[in-house]
C-alpha positions as CSV (number, residue, x, y, z in Angstrom):
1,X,19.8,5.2,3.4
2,X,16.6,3.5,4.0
3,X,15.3,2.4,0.8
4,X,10.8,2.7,0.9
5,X,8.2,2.3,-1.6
6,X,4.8,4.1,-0.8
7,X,1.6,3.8,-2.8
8,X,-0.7,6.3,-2.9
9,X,-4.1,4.6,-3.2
10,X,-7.1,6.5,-4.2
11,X,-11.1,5.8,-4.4
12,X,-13.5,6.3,-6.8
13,X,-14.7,9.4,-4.5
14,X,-11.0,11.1,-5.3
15,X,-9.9,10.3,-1.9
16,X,-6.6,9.1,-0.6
17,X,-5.5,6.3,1.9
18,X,-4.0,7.5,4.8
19,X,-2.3,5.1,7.6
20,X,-2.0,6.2,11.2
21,X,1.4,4.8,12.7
22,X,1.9,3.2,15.4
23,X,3.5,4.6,18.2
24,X,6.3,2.2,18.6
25,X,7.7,2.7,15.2
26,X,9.8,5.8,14.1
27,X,7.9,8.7,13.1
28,X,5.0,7.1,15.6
29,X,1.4,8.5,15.9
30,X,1.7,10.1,12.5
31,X,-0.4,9.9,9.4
32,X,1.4,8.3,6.6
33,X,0.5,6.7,2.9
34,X,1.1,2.5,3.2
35,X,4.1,1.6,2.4
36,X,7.1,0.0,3.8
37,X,11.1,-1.0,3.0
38,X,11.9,-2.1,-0.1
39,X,14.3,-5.5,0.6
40,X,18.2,-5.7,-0.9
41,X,17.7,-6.9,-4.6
42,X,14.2,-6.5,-4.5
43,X,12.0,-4.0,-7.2
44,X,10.1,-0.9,-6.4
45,X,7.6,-2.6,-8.2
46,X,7.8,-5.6,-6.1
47,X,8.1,-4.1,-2.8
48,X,5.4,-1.8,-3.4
49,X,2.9,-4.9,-4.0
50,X,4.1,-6.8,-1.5
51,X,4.2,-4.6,1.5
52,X,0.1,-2.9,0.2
53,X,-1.0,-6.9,0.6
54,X,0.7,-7.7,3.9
55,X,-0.6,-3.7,5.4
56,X,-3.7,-4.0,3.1
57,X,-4.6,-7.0,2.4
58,X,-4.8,-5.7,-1.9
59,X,-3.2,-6.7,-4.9
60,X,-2.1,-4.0,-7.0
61,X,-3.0,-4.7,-10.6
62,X,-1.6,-0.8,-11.7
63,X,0.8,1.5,-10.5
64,X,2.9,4.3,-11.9
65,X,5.9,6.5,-10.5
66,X,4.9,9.7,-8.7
67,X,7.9,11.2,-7.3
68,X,11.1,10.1,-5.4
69,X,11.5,11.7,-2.2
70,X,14.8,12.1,0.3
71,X,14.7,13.3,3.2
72,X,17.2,13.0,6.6
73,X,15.9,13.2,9.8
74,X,18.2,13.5,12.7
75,X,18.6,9.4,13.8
76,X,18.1,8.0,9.5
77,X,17.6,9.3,5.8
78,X,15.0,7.8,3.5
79,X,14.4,7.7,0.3
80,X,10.7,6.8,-0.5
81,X,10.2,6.2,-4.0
82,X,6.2,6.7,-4.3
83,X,3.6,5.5,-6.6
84,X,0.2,6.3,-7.6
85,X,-1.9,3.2,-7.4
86,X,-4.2,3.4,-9.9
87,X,-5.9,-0.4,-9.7
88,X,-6.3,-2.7,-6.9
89,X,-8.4,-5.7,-6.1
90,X,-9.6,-6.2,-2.7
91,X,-10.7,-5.3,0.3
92,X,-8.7,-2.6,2.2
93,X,-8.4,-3.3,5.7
94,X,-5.8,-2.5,8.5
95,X,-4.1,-5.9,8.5
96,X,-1.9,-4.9,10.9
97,X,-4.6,-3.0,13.2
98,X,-3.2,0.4,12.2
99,X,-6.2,2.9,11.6
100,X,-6.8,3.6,8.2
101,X,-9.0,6.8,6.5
102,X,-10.1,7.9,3.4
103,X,-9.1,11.7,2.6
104,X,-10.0,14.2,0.0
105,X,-6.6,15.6,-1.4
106,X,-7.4,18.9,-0.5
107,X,-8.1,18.0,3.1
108,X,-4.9,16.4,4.0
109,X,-2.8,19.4,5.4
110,X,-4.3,19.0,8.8
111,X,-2.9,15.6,9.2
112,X,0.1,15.6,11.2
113,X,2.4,13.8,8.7
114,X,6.2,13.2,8.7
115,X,8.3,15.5,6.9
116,X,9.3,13.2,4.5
117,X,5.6,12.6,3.6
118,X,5.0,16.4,2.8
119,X,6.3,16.7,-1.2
120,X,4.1,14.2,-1.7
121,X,1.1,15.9,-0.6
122,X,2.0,18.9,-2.0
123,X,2.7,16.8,-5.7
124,X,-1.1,15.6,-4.9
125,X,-2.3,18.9,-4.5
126,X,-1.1,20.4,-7.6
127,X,-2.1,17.2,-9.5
128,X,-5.7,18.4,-7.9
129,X,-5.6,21.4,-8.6
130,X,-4.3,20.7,-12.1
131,X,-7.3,18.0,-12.6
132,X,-10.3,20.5,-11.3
């Protein structure tokens, strides 16, 4: 099982960072939160702030657990073990020229996401709803 840790980044405008992938790579030419695989022997915690800084160019100062998700898709299974990043320093950018965009919570469902990705928008949805 693939092992990934995802941050979910928000704004002070209570908007979300969303990735698009690129086509080469699994699940290509969908949205996605940044994230990536989490190494043998290496932390959530760790992989989490190393992969936002090499996709993002950030340094994640807080972060807390959001949910675990697994999920098998015909050719893997992954387990993405997601965090709410609550504090970063730094610039966002697409360091890796994938395009990024800022999204309200509530206007996420039209992105064509992977199905792994859905429980966390719909845990970030109640959360909003729950916060309003």
């Amino acid at each position: 099982m693939l092992r990934v840790a995802v941050g979910v980044i928000g704004n002070a405008a209570g908007e979300v960072l969303v990735a698009l992938r690129h086509a080469h790579l699994h699940q290509g030419g969908l949205w996605e939160f940044p994230g990536g695989k989490i190494a043998d022997g290496e932390s959530v915690e760790a992989a989490l702030a190393r992969e936002l800084h090499e996709e993002l160019g950030i340094r994640v100062e807080s972060a807390q657990p959001l949910l675990t998700v697994r999920h098998a898709y015909p050719d893997r299974s992954v387990e993405l073990h997601v965090w709410r990043v609550t504090a970063f320093a730094g610039d966002v950018r697409g360091r890796e020229g994938q395009p990024l965009r800022w999204v309200a919570v509530h206007h996420l469902d039209p992105f064509d996401f992977p199905a792994a990705d859905r429980p966390i928008i719909e845990a970030l949805c109640r959360s909003d709803t729950a916060a309003d």
